[in-house]
C-alpha atoms as one frame of an Amber mdcrd trajectory, in Angstrom:
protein
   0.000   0.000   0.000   1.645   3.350  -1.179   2.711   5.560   2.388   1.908
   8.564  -0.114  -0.106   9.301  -2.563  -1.000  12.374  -4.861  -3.709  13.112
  -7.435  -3.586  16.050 -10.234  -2.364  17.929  -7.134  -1.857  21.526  -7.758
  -0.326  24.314  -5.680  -0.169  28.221  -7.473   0.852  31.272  -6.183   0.565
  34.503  -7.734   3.290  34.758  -9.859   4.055  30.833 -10.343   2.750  27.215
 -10.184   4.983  25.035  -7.688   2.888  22.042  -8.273   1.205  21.409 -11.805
  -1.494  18.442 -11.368   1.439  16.051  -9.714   0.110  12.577  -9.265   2.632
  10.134  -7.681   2.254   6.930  -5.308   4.960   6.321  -3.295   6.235   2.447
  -1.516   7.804   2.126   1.531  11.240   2.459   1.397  14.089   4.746   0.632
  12.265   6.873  -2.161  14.071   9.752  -4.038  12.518  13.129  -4.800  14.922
  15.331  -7.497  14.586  18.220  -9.233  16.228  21.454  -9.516  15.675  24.312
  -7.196  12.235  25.912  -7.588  11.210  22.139  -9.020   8.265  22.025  -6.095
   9.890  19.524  -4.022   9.847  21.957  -0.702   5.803  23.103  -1.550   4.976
  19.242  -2.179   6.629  18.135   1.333   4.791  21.222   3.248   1.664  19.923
   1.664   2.227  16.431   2.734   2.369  17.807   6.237  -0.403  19.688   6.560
   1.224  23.053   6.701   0.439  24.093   3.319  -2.827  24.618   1.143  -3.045
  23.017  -2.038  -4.883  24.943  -4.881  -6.823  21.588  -6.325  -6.435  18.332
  -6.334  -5.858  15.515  -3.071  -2.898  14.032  -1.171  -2.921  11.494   1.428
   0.072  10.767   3.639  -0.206   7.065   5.499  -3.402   7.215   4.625  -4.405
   9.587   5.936  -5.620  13.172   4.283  -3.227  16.215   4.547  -5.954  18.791
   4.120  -7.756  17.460   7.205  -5.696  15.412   9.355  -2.872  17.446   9.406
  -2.124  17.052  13.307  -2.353  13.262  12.663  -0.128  12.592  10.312   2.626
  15.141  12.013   2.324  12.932  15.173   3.506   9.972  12.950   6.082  11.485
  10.344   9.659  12.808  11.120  10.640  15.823   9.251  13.858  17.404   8.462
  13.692  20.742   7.339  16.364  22.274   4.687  16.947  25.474   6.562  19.080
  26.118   9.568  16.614  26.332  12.334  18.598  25.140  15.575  18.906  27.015
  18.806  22.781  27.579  19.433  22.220  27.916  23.500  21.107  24.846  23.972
  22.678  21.077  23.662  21.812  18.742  21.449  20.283  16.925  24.088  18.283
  19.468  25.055  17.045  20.139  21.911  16.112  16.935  20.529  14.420  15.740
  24.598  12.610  18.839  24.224  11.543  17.668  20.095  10.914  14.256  21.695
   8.434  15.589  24.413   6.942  17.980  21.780   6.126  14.557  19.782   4.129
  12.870  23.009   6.682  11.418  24.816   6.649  10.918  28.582  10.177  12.579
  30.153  12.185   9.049  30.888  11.237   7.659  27.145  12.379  10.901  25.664
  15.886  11.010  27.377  16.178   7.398  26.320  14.985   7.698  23.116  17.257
  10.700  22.849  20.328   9.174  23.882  19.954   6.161  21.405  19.129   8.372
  18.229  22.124  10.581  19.245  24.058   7.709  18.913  22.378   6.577  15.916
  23.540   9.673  13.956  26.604   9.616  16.087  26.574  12.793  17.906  26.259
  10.512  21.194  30.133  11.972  22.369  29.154  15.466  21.328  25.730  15.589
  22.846  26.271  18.226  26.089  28.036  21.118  23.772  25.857  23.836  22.645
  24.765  23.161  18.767  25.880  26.871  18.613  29.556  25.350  18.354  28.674
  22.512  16.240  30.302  22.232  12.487  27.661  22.220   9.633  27.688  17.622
   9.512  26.733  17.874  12.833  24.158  20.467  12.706  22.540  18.144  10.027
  22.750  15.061  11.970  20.838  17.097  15.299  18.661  17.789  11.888  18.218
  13.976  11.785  17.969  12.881  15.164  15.398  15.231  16.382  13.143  13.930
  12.954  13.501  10.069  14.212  13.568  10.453  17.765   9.595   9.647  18.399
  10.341   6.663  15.764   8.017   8.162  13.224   7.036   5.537  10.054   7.823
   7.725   7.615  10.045  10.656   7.794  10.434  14.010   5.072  14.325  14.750
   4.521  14.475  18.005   2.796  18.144  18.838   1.144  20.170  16.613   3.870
  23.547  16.790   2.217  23.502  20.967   1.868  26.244  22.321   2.686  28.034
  19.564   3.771  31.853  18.501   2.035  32.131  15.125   0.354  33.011  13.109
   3.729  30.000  14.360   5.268  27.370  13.787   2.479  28.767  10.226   2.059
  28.255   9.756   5.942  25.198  11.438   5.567  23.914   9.167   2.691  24.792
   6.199   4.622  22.701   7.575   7.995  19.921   7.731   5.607  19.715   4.538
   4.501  20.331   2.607   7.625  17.082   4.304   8.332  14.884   2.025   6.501
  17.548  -1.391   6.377  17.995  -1.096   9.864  14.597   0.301  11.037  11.834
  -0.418   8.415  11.169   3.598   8.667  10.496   4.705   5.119  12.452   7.343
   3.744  11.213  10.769   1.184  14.535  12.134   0.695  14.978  15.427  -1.692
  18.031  16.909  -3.419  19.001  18.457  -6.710  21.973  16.494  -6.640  20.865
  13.308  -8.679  23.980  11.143  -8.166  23.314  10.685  -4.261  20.005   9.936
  -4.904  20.944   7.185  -7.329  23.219   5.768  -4.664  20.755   5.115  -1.514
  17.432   5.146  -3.346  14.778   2.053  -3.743  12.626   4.647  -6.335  13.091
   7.710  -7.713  10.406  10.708  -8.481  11.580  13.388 -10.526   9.838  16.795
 -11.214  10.597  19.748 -13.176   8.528  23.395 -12.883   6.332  20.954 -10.704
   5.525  18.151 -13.215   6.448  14.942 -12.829   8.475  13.682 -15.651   9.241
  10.408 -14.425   8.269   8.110 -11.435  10.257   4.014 -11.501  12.821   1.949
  -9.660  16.550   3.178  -9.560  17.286   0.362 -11.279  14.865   0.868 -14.117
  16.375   4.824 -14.171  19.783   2.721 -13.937  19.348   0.308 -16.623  22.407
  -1.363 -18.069  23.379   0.025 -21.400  25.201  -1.436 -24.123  28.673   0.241
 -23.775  31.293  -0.975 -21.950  33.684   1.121 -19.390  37.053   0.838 -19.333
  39.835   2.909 -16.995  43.346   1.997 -17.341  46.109   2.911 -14.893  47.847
   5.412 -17.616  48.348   5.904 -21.223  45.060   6.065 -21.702  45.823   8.058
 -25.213  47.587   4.629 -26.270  44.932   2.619 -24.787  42.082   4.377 -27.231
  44.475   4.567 -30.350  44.952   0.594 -29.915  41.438  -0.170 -29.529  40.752
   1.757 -32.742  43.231  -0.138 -34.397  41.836  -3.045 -33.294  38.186  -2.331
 -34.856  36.276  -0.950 -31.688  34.596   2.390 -31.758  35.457   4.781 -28.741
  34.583   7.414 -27.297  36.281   9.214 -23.976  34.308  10.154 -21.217  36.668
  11.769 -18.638  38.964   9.180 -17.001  37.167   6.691 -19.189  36.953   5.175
 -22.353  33.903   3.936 -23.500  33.086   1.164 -26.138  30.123  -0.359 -28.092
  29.826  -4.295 -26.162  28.620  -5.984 -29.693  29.565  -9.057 -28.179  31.573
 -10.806 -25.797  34.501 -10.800 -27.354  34.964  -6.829 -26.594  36.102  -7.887
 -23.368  38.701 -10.089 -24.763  40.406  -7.240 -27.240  40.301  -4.592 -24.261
  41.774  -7.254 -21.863  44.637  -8.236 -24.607  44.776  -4.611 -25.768  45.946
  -3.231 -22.479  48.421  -5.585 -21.780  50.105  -5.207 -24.762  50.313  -1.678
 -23.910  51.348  -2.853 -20.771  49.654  -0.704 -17.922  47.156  -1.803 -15.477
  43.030  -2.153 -16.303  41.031  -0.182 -12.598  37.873  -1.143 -14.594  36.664
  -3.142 -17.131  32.656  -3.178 -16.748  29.377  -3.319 -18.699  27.767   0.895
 -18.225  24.999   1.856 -16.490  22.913   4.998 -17.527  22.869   7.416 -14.625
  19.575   9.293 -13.459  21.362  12.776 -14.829  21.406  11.125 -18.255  17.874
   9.520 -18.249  16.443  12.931 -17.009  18.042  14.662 -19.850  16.969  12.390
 -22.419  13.465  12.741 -20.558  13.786  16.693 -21.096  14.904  16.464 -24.523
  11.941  15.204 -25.868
């Protein structure tokens, strides 16, 4: 049974249409929303959660409907919100007891339940410092903590990974998933960064203006294509000019080289070709499109 569901829903304002009749269904699981920003993924999460009017059209979170059970469904959904909206006085354990008790809570099951989430993100040895002193990772992570501390069943993520450096979105991307492998809790996760979202996502929803455009599995968006990959250690100038000679078509994508797979024996000339140039192969491997490339093709048409 879909956790979310949307029909035609629409969402104007006066000088622009965030939502243009979106209808989506959305599984349980770790479920990707992209699109550029201004693509309507902020309005459609506000609107999920009750906080937000839609123009036309209906939306139902857990079953439930956002336009009139709005307290409902907050009592059972986490949300993180993109913005920076912490206190900097107060501890992280302060904060997220005090999130926990907002939530229904009784005092001892929201220091415990506090405690443990803290850990979860792993914040557990930071959690008496004000988040005033915090660094921006582990402003995200109170973020996080304070959206699953009253284990919710399905919780919002809006932009996790801003501002964060490489490190931290990869440790971020990996909190995020752990939330449904590890605790069933179904995840809406948005970004315009499509690549992260290809990494840690069951299914992927992408909009654009506030249409959807196109709404499958990552692996259907992630289909293997026809080309194969190779990455060589160096030379890869020598690598391509022997390939050529040897009857393959290719074509250099950065780092890589990238060749037509009409049949198996590709992988046979590539493996003899680079070891009678004599460097090392990193990766010989069959592509897969990425969600960048499927969305262009989508927006090409």
């Amino acid at each position: 049974m879909p956790v979310i569901q949307t029909e035609e829903l629409t969402k104007r304002f006066p000088a622009v249409t965030a939502l243009d009749r979106l209808t989506i269904d959305v599984e349980p699981g770790v479920v990707g929303l992209v699109g550029a920003n201004g693509a309507g993924k902020s309005t459609l999460i506000k609107i999920l959660l009750g906080l937000s009017e839609a123009t036309s059209g209906q939306a139902r979170m857990l079953g439930l409907d956002v336009t009139t059970d709005g307290p409902k469904i907050r009592e059972r959904v986490g949300y993180m919100p993109e913005h920076d909206c912490l206190p900097g006085d107060v501890s992280a354990t302060e904060f997220v007891v005090h999130m926990a008790r907002m939530s229904g809570l009784p005092a001892d099951a929201a220091r415990e339940r506090t405690a443990d989430t803290l850990r979860h993100v792993g914040l557990y040895e930071e959690r008496y410092r004000p988040i005033g002193g915090y660094s921006t990772g582990m402003k995200q992570r109170v973020k996080l903590a304070q959206a699953l501390v009253h284990d919710p069943e399905i919780v919002l993520l809006d932009e996790p990974t801003n501002g964060l450096d490489p490190v931290g979105r990869d440790d971020m991307l990996a909190l995020i998933r752990r939330i449904y492998t590890d605790f069933g809790i179904t995840v809406l996760v948005t970004s315009h960064l499509l690549g992260e979202l290809e990494r840690i996502s069951d299914h992927v929803v992408v909009i654009d203006a506030g249409r959807l455009l196109r709404s499958s599995s990552t692996s259907e968006f992630t289909r293997t294509s026809q080309f194969v990959a190779v990455e060589v250690t160096a030379e890869p100038d020598t690598v391509a000019g022997q390939l050529k000679a040897a009857g393959l078509d290719v074509v250099r994508d950065g780092h890589l080289m990238v060749v037509p797979l009409e049949d198996e024996s590709v992988y046979d000339i590539v493996r003899d070709t680079v070891a009678q140039v004599g460097v090392g192969l990193i990766r010989l491997e069959q592509r897969r499109h990425h969600i960048a490339e499927v969305f262009g093709e989508r927006g090409s048409q």
